[in-house]
DOZA-964068 format. One line per 5 residues: number of its first residue (from 1); their letters; for each residue z, x, y of N, C-alpha, C. Coordinates in Angstrom, 2 decimals. Layout:
N
NUM = A = Z:X:Y:Z:X:Y:Z:X:Y ~ ...
//
This chain:
173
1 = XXXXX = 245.10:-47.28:42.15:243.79:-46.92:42.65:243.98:-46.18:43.98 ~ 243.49:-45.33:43.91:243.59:-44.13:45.14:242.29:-44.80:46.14 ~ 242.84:-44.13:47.96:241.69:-44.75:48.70:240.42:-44.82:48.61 ~ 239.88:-43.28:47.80:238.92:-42.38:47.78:238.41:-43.28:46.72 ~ 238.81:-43.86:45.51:238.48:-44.81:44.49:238.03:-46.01:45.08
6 = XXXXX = 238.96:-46.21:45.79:238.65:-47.95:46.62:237.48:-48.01:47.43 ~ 237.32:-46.88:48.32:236.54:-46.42:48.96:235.00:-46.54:48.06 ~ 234.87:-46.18:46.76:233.73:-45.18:46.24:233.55:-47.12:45.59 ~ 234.87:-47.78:44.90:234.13:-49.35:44.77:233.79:-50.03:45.40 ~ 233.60:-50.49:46.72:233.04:-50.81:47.61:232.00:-50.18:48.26
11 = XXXXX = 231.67:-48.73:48.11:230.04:-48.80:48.14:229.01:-49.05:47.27 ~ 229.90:-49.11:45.80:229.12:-49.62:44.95:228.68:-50.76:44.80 ~ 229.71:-52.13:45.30:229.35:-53.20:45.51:228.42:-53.52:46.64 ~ 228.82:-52.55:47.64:227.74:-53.21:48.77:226.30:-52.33:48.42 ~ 226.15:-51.63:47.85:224.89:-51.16:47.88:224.01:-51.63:46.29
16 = XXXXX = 224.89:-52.47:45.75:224.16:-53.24:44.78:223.97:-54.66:45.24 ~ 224.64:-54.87:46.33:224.17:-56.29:47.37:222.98:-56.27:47.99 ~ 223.34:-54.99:48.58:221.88:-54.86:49.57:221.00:-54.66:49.04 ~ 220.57:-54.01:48.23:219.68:-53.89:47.04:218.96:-55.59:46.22 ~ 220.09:-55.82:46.12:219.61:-57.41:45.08:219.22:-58.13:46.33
21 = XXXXX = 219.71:-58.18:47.81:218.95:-58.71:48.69:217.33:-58.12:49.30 ~ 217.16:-57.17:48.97:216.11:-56.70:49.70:215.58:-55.39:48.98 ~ 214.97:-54.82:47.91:214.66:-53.49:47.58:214.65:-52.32:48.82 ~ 213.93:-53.11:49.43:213.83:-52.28:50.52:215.30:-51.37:51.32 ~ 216.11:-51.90:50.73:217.38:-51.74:51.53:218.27:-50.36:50.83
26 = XXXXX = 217.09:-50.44:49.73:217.32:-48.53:48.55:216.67:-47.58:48.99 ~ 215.95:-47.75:50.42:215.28:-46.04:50.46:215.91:-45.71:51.58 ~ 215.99:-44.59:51.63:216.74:-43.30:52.25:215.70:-42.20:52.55 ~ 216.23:-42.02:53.76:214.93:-40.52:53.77:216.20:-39.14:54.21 ~ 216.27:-38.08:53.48:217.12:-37.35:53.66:216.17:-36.26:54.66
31 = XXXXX = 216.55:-35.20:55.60:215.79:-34.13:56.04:216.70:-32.88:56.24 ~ 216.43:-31.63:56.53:216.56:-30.73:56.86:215.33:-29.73:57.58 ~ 216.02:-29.09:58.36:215.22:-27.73:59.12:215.19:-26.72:59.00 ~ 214.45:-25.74:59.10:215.27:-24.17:59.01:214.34:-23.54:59.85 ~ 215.25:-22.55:60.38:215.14:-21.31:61.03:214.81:-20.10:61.15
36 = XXXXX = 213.91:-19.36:60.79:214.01:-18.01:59.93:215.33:-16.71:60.98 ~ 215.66:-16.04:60.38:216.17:-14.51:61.50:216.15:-13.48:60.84 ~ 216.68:-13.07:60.94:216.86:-11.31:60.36:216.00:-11.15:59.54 ~ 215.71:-10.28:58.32:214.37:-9.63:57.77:214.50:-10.96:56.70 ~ 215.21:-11.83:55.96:214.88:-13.03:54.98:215.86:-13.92:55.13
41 = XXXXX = 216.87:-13.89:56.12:217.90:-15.16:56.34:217.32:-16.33:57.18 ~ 217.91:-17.63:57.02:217.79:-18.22:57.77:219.22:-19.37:57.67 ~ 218.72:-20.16:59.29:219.62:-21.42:59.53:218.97:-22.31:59.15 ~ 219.48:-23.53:58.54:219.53:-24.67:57.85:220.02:-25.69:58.41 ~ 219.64:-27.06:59.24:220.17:-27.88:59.15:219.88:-28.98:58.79
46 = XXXXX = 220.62:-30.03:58.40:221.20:-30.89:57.73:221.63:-31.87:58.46 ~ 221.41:-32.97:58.72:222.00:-33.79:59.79:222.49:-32.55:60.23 ~ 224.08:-33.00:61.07:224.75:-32.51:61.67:225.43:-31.12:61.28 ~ 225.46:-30.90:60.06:225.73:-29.69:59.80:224.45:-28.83:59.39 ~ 224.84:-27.57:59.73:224.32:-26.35:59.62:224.73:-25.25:58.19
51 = XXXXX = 223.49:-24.86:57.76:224.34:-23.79:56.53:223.62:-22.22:56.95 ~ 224.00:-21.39:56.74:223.32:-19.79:56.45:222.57:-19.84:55.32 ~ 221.46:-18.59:54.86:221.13:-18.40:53.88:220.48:-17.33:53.94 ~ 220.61:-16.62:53.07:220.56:-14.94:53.11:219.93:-14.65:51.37 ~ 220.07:-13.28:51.81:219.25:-12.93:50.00:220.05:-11.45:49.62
56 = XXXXX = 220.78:-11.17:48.55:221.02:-9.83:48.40:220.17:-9.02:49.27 ~ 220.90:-7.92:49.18:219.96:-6.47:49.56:218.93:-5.85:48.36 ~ 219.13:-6.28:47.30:217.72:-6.22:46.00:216.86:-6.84:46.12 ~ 216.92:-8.51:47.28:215.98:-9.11:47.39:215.52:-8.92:48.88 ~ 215.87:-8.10:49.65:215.65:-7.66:50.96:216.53:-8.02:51.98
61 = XXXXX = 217.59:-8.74:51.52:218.66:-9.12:52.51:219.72:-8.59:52.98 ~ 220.79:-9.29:53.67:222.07:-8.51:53.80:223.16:-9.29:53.44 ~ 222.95:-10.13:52.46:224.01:-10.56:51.66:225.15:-11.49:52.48 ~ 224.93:-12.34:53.60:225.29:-12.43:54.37:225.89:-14.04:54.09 ~ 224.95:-14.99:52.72:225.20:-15.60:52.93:224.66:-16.36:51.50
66 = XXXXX = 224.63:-17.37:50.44:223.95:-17.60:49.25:222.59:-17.56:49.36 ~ 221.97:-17.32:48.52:220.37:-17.84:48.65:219.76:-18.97:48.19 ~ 218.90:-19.24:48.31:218.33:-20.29:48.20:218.52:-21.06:46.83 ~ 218.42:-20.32:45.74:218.69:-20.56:44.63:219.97:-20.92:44.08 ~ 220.96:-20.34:44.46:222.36:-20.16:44.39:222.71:-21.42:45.13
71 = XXXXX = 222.11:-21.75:46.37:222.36:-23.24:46.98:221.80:-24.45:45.98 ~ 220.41:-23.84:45.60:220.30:-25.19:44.06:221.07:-25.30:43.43 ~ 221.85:-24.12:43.11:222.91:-24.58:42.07:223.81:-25.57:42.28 ~ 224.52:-25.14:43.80:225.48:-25.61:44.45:225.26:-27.32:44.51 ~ 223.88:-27.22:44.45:222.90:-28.73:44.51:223.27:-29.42:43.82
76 = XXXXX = 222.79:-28.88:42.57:223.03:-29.34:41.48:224.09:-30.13:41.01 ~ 225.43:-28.76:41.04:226.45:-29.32:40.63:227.50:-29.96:41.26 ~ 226.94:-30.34:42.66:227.57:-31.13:43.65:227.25:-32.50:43.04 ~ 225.89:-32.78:42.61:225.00:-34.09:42.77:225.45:-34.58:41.26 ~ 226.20:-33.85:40.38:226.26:-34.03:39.03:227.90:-35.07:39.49
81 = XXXXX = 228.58:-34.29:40.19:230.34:-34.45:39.77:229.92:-35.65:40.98 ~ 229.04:-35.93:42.20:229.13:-37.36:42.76:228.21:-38.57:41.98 ~ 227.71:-38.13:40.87:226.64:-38.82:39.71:227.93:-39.31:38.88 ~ 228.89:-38.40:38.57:229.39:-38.83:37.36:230.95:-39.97:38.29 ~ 230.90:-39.46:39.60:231.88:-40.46:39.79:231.37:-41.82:40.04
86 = XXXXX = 230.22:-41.81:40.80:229.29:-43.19:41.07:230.18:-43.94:39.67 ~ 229.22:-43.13:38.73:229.09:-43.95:37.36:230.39:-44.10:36.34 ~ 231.34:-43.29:36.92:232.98:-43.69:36.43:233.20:-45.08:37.09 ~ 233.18:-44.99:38.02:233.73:-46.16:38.69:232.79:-47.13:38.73 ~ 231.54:-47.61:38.45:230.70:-48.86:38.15:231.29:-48.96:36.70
91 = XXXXX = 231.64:-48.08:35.37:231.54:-48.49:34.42:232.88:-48.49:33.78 ~ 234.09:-48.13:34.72:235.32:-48.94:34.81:236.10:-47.67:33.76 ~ 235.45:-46.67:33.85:235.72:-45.05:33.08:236.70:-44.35:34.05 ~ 237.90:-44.39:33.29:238.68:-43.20:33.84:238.52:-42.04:33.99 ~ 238.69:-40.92:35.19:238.17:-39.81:35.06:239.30:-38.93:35.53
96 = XXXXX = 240.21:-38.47:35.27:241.25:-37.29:36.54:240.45:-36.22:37.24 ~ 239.59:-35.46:36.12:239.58:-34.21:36.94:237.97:-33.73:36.10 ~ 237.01:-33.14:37.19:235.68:-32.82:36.70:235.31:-31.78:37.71 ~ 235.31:-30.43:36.45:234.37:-29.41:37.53:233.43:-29.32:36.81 ~ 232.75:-28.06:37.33:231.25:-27.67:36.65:231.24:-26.26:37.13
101 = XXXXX = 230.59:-25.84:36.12:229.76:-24.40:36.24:228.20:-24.28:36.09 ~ 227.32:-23.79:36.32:225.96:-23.57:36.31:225.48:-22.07:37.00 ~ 225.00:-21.85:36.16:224.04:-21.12:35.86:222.20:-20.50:35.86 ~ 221.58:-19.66:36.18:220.13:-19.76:36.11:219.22:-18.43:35.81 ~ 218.61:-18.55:35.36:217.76:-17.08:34.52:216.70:-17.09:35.73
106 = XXXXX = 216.65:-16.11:36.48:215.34:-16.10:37.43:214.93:-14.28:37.14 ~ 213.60:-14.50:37.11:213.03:-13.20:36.43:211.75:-12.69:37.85 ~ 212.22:-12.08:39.18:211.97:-11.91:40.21:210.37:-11.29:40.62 ~ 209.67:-10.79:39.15:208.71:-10.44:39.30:207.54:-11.85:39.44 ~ 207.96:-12.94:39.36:207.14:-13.85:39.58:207.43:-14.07:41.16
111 = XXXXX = 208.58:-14.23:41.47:208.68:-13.94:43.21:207.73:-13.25:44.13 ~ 207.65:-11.81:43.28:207.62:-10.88:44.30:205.82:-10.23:43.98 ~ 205.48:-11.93:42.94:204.07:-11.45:42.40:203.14:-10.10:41.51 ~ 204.52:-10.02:40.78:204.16:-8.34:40.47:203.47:-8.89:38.82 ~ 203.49:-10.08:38.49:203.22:-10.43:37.00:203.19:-12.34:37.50
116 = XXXXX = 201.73:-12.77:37.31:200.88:-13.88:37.85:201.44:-15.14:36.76 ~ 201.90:-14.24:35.49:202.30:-15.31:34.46:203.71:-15.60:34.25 ~ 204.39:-14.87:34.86:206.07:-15.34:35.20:206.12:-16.16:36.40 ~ 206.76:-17.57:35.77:206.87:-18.38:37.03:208.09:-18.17:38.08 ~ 207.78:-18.64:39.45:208.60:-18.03:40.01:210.30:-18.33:40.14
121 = XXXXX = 210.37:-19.31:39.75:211.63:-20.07:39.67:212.50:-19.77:37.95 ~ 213.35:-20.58:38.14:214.42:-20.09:36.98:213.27:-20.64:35.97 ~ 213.79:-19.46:34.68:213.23:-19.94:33.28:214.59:-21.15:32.51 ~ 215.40:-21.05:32.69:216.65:-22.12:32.56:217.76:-22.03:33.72 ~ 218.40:-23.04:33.04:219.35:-23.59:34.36:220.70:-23.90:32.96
126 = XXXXX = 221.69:-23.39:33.12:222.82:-24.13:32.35:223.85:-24.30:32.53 ~ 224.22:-25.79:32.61:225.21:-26.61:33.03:226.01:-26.67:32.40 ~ 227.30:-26.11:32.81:228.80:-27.08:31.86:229.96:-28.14:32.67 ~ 229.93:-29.01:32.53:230.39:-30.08:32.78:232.15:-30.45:32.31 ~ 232.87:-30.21:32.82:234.43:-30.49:31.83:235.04:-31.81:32.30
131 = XXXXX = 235.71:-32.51:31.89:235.83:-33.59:32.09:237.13:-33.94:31.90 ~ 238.68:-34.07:32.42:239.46:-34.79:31.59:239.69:-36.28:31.82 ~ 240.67:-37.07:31.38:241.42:-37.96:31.50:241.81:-38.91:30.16 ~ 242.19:-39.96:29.91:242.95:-40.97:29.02:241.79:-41.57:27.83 ~ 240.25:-41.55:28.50:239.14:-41.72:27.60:238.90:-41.51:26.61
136 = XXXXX = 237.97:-41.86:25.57:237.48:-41.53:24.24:236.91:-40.13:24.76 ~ 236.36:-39.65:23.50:235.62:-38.84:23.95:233.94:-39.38:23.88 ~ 234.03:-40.57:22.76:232.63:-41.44:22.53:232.29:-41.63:24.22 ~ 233.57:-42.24:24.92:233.00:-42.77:26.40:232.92:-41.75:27.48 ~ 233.21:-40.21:27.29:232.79:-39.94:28.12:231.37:-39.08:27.65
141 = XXXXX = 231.15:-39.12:26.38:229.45:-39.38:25.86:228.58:-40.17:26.49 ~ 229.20:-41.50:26.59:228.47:-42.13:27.20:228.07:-41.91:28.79 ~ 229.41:-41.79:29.47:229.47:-41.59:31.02:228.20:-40.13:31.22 ~ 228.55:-38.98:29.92:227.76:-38.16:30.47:225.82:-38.31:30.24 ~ 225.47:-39.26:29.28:224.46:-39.78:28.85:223.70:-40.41:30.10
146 = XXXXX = 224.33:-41.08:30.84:224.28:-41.86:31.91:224.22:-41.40:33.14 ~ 224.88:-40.11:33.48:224.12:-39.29:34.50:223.66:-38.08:34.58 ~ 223.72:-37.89:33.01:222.10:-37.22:32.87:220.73:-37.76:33.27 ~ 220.87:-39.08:33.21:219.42:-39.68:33.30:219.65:-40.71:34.67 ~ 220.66:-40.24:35.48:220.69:-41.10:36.97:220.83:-39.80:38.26
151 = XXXXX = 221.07:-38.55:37.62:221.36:-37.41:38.88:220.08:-37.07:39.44 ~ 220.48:-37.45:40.84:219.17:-36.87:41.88:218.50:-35.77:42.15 ~ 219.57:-34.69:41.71:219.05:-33.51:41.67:218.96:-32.70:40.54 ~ 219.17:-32.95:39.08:218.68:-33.03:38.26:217.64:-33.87:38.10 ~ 217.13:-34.77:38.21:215.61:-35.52:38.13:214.36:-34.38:39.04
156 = XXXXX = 215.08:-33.61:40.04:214.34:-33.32:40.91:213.69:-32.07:40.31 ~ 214.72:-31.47:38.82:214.04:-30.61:38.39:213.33:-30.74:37.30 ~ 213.63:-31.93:36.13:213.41:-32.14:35.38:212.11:-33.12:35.34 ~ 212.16:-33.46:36.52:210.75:-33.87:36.67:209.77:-34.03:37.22 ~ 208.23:-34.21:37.53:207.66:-33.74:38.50:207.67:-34.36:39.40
161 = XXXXX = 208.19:-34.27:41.02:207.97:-34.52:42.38:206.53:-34.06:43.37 ~ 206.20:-35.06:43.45:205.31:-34.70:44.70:205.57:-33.75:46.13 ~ 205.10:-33.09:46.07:205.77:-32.00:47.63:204.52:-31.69:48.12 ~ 203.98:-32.31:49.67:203.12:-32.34:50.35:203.35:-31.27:51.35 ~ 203.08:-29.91:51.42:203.59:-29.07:52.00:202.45:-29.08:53.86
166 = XXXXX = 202.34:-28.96:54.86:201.42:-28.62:55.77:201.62:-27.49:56.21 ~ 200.80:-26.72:57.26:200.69:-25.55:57.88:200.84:-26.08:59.88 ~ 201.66:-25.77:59.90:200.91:-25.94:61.85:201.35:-24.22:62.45 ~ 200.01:-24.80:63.10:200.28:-23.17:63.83:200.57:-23.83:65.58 ~ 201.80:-22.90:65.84:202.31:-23.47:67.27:201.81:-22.19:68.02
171 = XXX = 202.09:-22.27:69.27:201.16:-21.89:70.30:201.93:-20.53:70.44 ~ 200.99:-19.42:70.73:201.64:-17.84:71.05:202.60:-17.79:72.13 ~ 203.20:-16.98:71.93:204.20:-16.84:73.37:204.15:-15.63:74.03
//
């Protein structure tokens, strides 16, 4: 068992402790900020770290940095390969090695409002998932069954979230 393993079973145990002691002890509030600059980039932060984000020059940018969308992806398939290790290691599933690729169909005239009935976001999203190690392939059916229906940021698309957006207007300068 590698540290990073030992490491990842012991937050599983303690955060199914704290949990069975207290529900309350499962919510999390994540945040970020942003910045706007140049004609569509902006800064991003994140706790302590900071990201760029930029837009091609087709979408008015200077390419300076992923866009917004391209960071969902990144979302995505970050939240998939720490979904599928959670759930390797609660369900005692060997795993060596897991990347991913993804993908997304975005059709810009709903962006840029030029056609009211194209929505503005991707029409699909497609995920490939590779997986090796010593496993069935039945079990890593299962493993992948299992965070399909536990990934945070897959749920976030697949299903509807509440997003309470406000307006403040801050003072002229």
């Amino acid at each position: 068992m590698t540290a990073s393993t030992t490491r990842l079973a012991a937050v599983v145990a303690a955060t199914r402790d704290r949990a069975a002691a207290d529900p309350a002890n499962s919510q999390v509030v994540f945040r970020a900020s942003a910045v706007a600059h140049d004609a569509v980039a902006s800064t991003v932060t994140m706790g302590r770290y900071s990201v760029e984000v930029d837009e091609p020059p087709t979408l008015g940018g200077e390419n300076t940095a992923p866009n917004p969308v391209e960071y969902y992806l990144g979302s995505l398939l970050s939240c998939q390969i720490v979904t599928w290790r959670y759930w390797a290691e609660k369900l005692g599933i060997t795993v060596d090695e897991i990347t991913g690729r993804a993908e997304g169909d975005l059709d810009v005239r709903g962006f840029f409002g030029l056609d009211d009935t194209v929505r503005p976001g991707f029409s699909e999203v497609r995920v490939v998932i590779t997986v090796t190690g010593p496993e069935t392939e039945e079990r890593y059916g299962e493993l992948y069954r299992i965070v399909e229906s536990h990934c945070p940021v897959l749920d976030l698309t697949t299903n509807v979230t509440p997003v309470r957006s406000t307006l403040e207007i801050g003072a002229r300068q």
